[in-house]
C-alpha positions as CSV (number, residue, x, y, z in Angstrom):
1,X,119.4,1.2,80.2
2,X,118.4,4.7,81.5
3,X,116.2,6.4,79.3
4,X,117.5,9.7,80.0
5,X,120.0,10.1,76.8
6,X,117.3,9.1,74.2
7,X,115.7,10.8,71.7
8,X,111.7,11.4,72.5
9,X,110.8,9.5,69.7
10,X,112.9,6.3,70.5
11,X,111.3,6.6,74.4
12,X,108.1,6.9,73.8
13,X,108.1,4.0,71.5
14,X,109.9,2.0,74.1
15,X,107.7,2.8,77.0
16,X,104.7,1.9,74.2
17,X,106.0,-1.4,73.9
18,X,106.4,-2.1,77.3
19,X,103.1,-1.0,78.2
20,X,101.2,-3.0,75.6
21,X,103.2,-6.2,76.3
22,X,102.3,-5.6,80.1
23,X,98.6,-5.3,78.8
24,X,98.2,-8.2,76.7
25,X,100.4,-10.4,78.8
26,X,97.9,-10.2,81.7
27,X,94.6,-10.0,79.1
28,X,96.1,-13.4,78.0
29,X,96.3,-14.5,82.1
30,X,93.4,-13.4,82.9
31,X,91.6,-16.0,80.3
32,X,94.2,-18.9,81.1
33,X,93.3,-18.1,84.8
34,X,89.3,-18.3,83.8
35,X,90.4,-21.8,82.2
36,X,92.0,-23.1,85.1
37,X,95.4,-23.2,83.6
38,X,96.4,-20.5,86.1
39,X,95.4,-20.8,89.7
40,X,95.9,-19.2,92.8
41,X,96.0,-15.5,93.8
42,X,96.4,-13.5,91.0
43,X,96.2,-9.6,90.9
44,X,96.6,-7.7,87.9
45,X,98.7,-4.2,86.8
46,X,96.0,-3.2,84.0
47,X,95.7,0.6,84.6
48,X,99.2,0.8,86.0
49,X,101.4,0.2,83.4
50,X,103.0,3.6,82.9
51,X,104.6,3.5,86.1
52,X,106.4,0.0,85.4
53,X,107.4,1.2,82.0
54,X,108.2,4.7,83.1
55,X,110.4,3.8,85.7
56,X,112.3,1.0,84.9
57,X,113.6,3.0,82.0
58,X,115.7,5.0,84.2
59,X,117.6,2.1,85.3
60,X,120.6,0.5,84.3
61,X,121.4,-3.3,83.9
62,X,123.1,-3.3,87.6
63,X,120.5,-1.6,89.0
64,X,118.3,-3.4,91.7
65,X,114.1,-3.9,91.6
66,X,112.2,-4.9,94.9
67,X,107.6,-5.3,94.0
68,X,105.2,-6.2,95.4
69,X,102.4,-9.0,94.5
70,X,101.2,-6.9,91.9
71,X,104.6,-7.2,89.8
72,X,103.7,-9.1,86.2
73,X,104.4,-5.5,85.1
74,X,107.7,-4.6,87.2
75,X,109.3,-8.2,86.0
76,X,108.1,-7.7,82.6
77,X,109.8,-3.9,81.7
78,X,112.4,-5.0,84.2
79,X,113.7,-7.8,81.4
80,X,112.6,-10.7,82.5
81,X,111.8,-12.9,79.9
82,X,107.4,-13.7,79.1
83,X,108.5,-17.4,78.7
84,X,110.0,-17.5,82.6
85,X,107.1,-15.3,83.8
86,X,104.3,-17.5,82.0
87,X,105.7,-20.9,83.0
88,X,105.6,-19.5,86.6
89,X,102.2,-18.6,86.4
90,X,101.6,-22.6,85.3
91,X,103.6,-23.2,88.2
92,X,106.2,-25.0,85.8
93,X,110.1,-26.0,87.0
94,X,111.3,-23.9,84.5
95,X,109.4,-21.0,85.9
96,X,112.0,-17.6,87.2
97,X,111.3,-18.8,90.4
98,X,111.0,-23.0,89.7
99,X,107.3,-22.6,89.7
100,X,107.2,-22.2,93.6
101,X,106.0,-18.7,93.9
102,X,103.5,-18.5,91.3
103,X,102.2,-15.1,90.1
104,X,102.9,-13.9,93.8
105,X,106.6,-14.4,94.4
106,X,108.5,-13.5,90.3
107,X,111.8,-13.8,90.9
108,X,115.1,-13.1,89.1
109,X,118.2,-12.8,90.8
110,X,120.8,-12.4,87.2
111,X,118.8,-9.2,86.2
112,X,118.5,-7.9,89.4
113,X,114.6,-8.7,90.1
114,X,114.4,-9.3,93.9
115,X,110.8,-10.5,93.6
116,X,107.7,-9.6,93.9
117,X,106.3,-10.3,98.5
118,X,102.9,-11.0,99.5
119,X,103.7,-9.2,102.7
120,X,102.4,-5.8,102.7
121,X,105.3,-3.3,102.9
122,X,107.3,-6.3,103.1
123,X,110.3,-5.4,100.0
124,X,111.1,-1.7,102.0
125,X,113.0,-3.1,104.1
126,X,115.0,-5.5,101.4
127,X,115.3,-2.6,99.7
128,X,117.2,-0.7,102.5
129,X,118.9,-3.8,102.9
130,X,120.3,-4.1,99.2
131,X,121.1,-0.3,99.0
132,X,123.1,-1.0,102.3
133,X,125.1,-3.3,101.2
134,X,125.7,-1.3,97.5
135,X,127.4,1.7,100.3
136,X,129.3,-0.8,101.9
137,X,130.7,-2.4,98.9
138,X,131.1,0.7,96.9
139,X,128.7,0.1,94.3
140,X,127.3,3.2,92.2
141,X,123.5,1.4,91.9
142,X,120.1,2.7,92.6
143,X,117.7,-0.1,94.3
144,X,114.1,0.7,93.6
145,X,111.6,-0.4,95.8
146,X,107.3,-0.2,94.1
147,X,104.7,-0.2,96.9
148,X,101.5,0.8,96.8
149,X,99.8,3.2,99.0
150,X,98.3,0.5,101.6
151,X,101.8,-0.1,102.9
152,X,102.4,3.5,104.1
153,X,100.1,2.7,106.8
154,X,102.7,-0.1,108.1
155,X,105.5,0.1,110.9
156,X,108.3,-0.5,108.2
157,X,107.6,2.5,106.1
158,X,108.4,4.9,108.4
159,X,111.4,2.8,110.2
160,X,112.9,2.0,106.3
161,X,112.7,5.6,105.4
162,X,114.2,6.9,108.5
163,X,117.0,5.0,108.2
164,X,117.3,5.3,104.1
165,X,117.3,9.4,105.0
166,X,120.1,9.1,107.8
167,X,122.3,7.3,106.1
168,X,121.3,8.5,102.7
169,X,121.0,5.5,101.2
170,X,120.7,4.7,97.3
171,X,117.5,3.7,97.0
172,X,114.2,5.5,94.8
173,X,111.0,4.9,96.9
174,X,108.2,4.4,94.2
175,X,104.4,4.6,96.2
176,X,102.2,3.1,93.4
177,X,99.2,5.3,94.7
178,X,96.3,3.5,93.1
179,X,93.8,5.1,95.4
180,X,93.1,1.8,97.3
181,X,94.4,-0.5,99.7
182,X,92.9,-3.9,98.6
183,X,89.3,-2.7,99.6
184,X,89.8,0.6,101.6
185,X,90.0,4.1,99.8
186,X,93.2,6.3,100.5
187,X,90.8,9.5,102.9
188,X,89.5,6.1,105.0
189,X,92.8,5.4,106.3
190,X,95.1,8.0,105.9
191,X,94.7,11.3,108.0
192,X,97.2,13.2,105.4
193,X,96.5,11.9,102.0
194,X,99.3,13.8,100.0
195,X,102.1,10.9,100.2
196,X,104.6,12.8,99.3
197,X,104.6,15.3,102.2
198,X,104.8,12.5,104.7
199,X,107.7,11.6,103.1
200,X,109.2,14.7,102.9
201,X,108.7,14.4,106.3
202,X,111.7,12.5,106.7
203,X,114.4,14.5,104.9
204,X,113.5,12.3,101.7
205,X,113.4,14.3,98.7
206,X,110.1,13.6,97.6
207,X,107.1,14.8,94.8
208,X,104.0,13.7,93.6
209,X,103.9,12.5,89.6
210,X,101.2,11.6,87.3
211,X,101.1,8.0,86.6
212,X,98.7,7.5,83.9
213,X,101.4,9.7,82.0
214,X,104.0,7.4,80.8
215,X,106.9,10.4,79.9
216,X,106.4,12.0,82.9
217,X,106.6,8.8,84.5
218,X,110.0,8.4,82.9
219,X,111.2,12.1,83.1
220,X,110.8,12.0,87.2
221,X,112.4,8.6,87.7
222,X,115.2,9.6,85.3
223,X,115.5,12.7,87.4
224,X,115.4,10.7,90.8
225,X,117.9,8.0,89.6
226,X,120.3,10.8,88.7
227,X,120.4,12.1,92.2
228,X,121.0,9.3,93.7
229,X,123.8,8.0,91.9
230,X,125.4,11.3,92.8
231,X,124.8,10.7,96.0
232,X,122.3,12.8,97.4
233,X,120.5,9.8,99.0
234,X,116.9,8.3,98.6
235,X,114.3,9.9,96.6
236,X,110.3,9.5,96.6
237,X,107.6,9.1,94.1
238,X,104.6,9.4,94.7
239,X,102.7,7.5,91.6
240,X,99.2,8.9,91.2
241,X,97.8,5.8,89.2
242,X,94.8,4.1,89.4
243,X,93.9,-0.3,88.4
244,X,90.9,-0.8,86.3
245,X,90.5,-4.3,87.4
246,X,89.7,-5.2,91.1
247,X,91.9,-6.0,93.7
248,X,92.4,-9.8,92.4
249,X,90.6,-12.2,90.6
250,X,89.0,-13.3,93.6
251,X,87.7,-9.3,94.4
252,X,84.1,-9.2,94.1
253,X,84.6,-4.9,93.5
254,X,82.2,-3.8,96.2
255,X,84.0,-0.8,97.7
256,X,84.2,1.5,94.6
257,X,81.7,2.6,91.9
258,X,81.4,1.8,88.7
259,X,81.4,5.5,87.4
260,X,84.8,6.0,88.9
261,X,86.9,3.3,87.0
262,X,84.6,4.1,83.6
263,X,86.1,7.9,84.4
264,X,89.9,6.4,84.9
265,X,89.7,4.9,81.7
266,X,89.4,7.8,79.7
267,X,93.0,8.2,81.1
268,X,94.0,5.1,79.8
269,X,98.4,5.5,79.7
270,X,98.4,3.5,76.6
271,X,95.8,4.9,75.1
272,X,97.5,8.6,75.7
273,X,100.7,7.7,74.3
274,X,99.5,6.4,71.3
275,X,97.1,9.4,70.8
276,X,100.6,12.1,71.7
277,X,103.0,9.9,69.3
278,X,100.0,9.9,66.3
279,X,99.8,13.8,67.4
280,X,103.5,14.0,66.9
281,X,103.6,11.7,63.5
282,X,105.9,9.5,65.6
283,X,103.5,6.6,65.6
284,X,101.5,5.2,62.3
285,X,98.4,2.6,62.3
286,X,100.5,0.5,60.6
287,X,103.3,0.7,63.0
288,X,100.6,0.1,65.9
289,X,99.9,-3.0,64.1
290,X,103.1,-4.3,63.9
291,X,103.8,-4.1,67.2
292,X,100.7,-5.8,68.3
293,X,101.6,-8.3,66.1
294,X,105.2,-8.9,67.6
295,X,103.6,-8.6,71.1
296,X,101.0,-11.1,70.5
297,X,103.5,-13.6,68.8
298,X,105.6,-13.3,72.0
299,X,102.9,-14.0,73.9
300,X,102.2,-16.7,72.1
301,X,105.4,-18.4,72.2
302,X,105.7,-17.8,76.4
303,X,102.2,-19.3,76.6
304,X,103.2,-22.9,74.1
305,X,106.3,-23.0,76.3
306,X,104.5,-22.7,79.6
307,X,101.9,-25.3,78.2
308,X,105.5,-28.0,77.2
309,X,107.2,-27.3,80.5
310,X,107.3,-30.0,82.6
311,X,106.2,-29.8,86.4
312,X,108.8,-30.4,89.1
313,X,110.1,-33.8,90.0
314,X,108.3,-35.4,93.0
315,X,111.7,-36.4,94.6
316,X,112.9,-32.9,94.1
317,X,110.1,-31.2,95.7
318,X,112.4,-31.1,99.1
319,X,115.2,-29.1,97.6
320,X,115.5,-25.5,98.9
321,X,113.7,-26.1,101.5
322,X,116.7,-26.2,103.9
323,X,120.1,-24.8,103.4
324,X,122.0,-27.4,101.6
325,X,125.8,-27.4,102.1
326,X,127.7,-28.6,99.2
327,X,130.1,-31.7,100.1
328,X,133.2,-30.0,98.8
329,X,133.3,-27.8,101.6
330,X,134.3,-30.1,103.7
331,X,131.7,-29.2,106.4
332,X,129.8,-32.4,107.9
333,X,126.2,-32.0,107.7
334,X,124.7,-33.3,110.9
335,X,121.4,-34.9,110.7
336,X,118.1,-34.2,112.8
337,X,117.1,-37.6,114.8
C-alpha cells in the first residue's frame, strides 16, 4: 500500500519495522553464513535500509519491483515472506525461487518481485520492459527499478532511460548511491558525480534524496509514484546512502577507511527514526522492545523452517531448465538426437 494517505505516526512505525526486520534478518545471515549453513555470494543491505523501506511504501499491491544482488532488503519490505527468503538462502526447494538462485537471484512473481540479477545494470532494461508492456495493456502501475551507482557507468543506463523518457514510460528509477561500485569510489569513475543531473539529462524528472532518512525516503518516492501514475512518465532518485558492511562476505574492505564507515554510522537510518519517533512520544522503550521481540520470533520461525525444508529431488533437478510444453496442448515435442 502507498504510504502517502497515512498518518506520520502509523508511517514511521511501519518504515521502523521494516528496517529492523531488514537488519536482523541479515545479522541472523550473516552468522548462518559464518556457520556454513549459507554459502555462496552473499552481499548485505546493512546501512541501506531506509531506501528499501522508504520506497516500497509508495507502492501498491500491483505495482512491479526489479533489484539487484543486493535485494534481502527490497524482497523483504516488498512482502515477500522471511520463511521463502531464508529457505532460499539454504538453497531449499521451498525457497521463492526453488532454491536455485540463492541470495543472488530472490524471486517472486505473485507479489510482483521480478528478482534480484547479478548482472550489473542488468533489471533496467526488465524494467523498461515491464513498464512497456503496463502502456500497452493499459495498466495504471508504476515498475520500480533499484540500482546502485556502479551501473550508471553501463551501456544500458543510458539506452533504458532514453527510451523510458521518449515514450514516457511508468517506471521510478531508484540509483541506490552507496558511494561505491564494489571496490571503486563514485569521483574514480564518474566525471559528473551528481547522478541526478545526468539523469536529468535525459528529460527524466529527477532529484537527489537523503537515504539514511527513512521519511524523506518515503515522502520522495510517494511524490514520484504519484506522477507517474498520472502519467507524466519516469522519474529518478538519486539515493544518497551508504553500506556499513563491505561489498560481500568475501570483500576483504581495502578500498575505503575505517574512519569513513565509523562516521556513516552515526547516521544510522534506524537509529534516527527511533531517536525522531522517541522525540515525538510516538515510540516508547517498551514499544521498541516489543517489536524486536516479534522480529526476532519471525526470524526465528523462517530460520526452523529453512533448517526442515527439504533439498530438491535429484530427478527433478532437470526441470526448468528447458521450456516444457504441457501435453494438453497438443503440440508434439520433438526430441534432440
Amino acid at each position: 500500500m502507498a504510504g502517502k494517505s497515512r498518518p506520520r505516526a502509523t508511517q514511521h512505525s511501519e518504515l521502523l519495522r521494516q528496517m529492523l526486520r531488514i537488519r536482523r534478518f541479515e545479522e541472523r545471515c550473516v552468522e548462518l553464513y559464518s556457520s556454513e549453513k549459507i554459502r555462496g555470494f552473499m552481499h548485505l543491505y546493512i546501512g541501506e535500509e531506509a531506501v528499501a523501506a522508504g520506497v516500497c511504501q509508495a507502492l501498491n499491491s500491483d505495482d512491479a519491483v526489479v533489484s539487484t544482488y543486493r535485494e534481502h532488503g527490497h524482497a523483504l519490505a516488498r512482502g515477500v515472506p522471511a520463511t521463502a527468503i531464508m529457505a532460499e538462502m539454504y538453497g531449499k526447494a521451498a525457497g521463492c525461487s526453488r532454491g536455485r538462485g540463492g541470495s543472488m537471484h530472490l524471486f517472486d512473481a505473485p507479489r510482483g518481485f521480478y528478482g534480484g540479477s547479478a548482472i550489473v545494470g542488468g533489471g533496467l532494461p526488465l524494467a523498461v520492459g515491464l513498464a512497456l508492456a503496463d502502456r500497452f495493456q493499459g495498466r495504471n502501475r508504476v515498475t520500480v527499478c533499484f540500482f546502485g551507482d556502479g551501473a550508471m557507468a553501463e551501456g544500458e543506463f543510458h539506452e533504458c532511460l532514453n527510451l523510458a523518457a521518449l515514450w514516457k514510460l511508468p517506471v521510478l528509477f531508484a540509483c541506490e548511491n552507496n558511494l561505491y561500485a564494489m571496490g571503486t569510489a563514485l569521483a574514480r569513475s564518474h566525471a559528473q558525480t551528481e547522478l541526478a543531473l545526468r539523469a536529468a539529462g535525459y528529460g527524466v524528472v529527477a532529484w537527489p534524496v537523503d537515504g539514511m532518512d527513512a521519511p524523506a525516503v518515503a515522502e520522495a518516492a510517494d511524490r514520484a509514484a504519484e506522477s507517474i501514475r498520472a502519467g507524466a512518465g519516469p522519474h529518478f532518485l538519486e539515493l544518497r546512502t551508504y553500506r556499513f558492511r563491505a561489498h560481500s562476505m568475501y570483500d576483504p574492505e581495502r578500498y575505503r577507511d575505517k574512519t569513513e564507515v565509523e562516521q556513516w554510522k552515526k547516521r544510522d537510518p534506524i537509529d534516527a527514526l527511533i531517536a525522531r519517533m522517541t522525540t515525538a512520544q510516538e515510540l516508547s522503550s517498551d514499544d521498541l522492545a516489543l517489536l524486536e521481540k516479534e522480529i526476532a520470533e519471525e526470524i526465528d520461525q523462517a530460520v526452523a523452517f529453512a533448517e526442515q525444508a527439504p533439498v530438491e529431488p535429484l530427478e527433478d533437478l532437470g526441470k526448468f531448465v528447458y521450456s516444457e510444453i504441457p501435453p494438453s496442448s497438443g503440440t508434439e515435442r520433438t526430441e534432440v538426437p
